[in-house]
C-alpha positions as CSV (number, residue, x, y, z in Angstrom):
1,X,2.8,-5.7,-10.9
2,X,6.5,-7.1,-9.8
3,X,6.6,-4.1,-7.9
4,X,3.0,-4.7,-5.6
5,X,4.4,-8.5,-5.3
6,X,7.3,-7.9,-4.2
7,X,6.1,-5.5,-1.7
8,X,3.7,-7.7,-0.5
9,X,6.6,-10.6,-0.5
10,X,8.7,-8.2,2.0
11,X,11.3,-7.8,-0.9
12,X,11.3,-4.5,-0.6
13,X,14.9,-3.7,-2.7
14,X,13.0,-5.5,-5.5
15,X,9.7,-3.7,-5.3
16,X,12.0,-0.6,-5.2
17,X,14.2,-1.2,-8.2
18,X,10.9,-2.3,-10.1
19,X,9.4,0.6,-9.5
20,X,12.2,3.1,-10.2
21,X,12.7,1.0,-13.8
22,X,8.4,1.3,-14.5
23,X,8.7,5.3,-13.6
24,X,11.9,5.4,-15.5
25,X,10.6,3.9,-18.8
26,X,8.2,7.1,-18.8
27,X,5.0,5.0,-19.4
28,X,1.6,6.1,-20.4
29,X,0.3,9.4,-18.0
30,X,-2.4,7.1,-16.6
31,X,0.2,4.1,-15.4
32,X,3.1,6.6,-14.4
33,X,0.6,8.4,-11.9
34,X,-0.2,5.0,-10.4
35,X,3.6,4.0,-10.1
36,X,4.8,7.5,-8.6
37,X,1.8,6.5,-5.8
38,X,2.9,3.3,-5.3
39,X,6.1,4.1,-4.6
40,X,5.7,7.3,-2.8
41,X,3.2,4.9,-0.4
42,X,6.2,2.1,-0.7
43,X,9.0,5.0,0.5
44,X,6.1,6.8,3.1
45,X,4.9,3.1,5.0
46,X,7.6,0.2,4.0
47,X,8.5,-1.9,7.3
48,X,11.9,-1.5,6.7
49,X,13.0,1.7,7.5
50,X,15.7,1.8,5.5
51,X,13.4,1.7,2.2
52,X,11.6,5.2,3.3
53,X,12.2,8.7,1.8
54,X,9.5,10.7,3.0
55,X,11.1,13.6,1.2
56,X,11.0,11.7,-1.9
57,X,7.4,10.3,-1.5
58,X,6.0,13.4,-0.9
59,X,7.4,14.7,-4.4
60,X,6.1,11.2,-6.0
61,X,2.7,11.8,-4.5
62,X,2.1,15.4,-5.5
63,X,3.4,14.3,-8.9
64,X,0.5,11.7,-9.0
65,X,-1.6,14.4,-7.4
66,X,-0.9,16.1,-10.4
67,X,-1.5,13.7,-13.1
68,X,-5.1,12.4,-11.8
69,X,-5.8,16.1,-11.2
70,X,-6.4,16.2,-7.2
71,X,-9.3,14.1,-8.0
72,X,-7.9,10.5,-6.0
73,X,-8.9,9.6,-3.0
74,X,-5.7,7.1,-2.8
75,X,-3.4,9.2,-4.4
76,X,-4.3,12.2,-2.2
77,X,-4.0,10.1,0.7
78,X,-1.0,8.5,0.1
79,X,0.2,12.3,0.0
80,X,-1.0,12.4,3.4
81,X,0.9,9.7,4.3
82,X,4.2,11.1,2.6
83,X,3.8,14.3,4.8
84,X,3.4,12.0,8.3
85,X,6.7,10.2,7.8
86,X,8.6,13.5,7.0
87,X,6.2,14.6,10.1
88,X,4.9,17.5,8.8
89,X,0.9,15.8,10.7
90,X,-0.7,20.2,9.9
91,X,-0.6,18.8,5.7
92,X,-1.0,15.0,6.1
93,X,-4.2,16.1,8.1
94,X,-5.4,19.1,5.6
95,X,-4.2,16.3,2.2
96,X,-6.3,13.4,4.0
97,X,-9.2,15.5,4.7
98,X,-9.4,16.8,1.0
99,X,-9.4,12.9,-0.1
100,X,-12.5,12.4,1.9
101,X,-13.9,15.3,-0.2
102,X,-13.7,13.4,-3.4
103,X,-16.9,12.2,-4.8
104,X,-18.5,8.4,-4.8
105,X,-15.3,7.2,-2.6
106,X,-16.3,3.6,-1.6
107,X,-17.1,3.3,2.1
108,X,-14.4,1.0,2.9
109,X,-11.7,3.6,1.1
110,X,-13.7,6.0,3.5
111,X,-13.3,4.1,6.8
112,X,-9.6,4.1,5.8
113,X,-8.8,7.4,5.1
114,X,-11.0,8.9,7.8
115,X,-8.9,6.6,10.4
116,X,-5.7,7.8,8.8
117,X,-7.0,11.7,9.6
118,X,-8.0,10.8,12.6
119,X,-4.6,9.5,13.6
120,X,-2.6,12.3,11.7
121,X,-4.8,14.8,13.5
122,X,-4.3,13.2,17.2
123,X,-0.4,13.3,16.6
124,X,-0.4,16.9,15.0
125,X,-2.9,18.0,17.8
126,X,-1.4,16.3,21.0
127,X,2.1,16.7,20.3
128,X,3.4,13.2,21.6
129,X,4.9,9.7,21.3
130,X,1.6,7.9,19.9
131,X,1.9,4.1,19.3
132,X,-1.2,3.2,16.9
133,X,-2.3,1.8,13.9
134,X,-1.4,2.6,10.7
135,X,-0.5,1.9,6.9
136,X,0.4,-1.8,5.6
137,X,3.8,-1.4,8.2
138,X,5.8,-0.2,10.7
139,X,6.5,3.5,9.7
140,X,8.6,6.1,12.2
141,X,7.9,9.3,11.9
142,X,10.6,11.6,13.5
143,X,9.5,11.3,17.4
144,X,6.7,8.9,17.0
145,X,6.2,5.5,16.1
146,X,3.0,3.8,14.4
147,X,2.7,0.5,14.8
148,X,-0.2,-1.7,12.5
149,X,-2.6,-3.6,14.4
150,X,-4.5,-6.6,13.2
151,X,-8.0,-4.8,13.3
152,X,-6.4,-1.9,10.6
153,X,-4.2,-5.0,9.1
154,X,-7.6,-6.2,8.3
155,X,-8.8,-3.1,7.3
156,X,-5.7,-2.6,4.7
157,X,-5.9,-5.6,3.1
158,X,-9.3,-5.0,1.7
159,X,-7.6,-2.3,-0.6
160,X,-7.8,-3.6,-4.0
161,X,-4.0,-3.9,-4.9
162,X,-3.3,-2.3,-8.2
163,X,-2.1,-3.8,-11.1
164,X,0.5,-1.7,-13.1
């Protein structure tokens, strides 16, 4: 929970260290697949650039992958979002088109993750330096840059934050 406020709080060296110590105390299955998402999105979207490991998220993610057995919408796409900052767009798009295959998603989990294939899909398709929305920050990927705007701000903070 320290982790998510942090975050939130734009101390991101805090929300870092808290959620290396939580993954690091090998919790329950259930709560270390929600930390290794949470900080594979932390290390795939933080604002500060200096916070993001796309290499790293992208191992967190498929770990949490793992451990809720492909069957999260959020984890799956927060794999997709691992695979845009390391700019590998082919498997963001193919990772946040099998979330929207997932069962019962809520529509507003939908809307999100369909805009963040959408976006993945332009960049991969087109092949250029796209400025648009995503994620809860600033994240540079390689030769483009995705800027947040207010609409998708909007949009993101709807997402129940998770309480480790």
């Amino acid at each position: 929970m320290r982790a998510t406020i942090n975050t939130y709080l734009g101390k991101h060296a805090e929300a870092l260290k808290e959620f290396n110590y939580l993954i690091s105390i090998h919790p329950r299955r259930v709560t270390l697949g929600r930390a290794l998402k949470q900080r594979a999105w932390f290390q795939a979207t933080c604002p500060d650039p200096a916070f993001r490991n796309g290499q790293q998220a992208v191992k967190d993610a498929k770990a949490a992958c793992s451990i809720s057995e492909w069957r999260d919408e959020d984890t799956l796409d927060t794999l997709a979002a691992a695979y845009a900052e390391t700019g590998d767009f082919a498997s963001a798009t193919r990772y946040a088109a099998q979330a929207l295959t997932i069962k019962d998603i809520p529509p507003l989990d939908a809307k999100r993750i369909q805009h963040h294939l959408t976006l993945f899909s332009r960049i991969d398709r087109f092949d250029y330096n796209a400025t648009t929305a995503f994620g809860a920050g600033l994240l540079t990927l390689q030769r483009y840059t995705i800027v947040k705007s207010s609409s998708f701000l909007e949009l993101d903070r709807k997402r129940k934050p998770e309480v480790l």
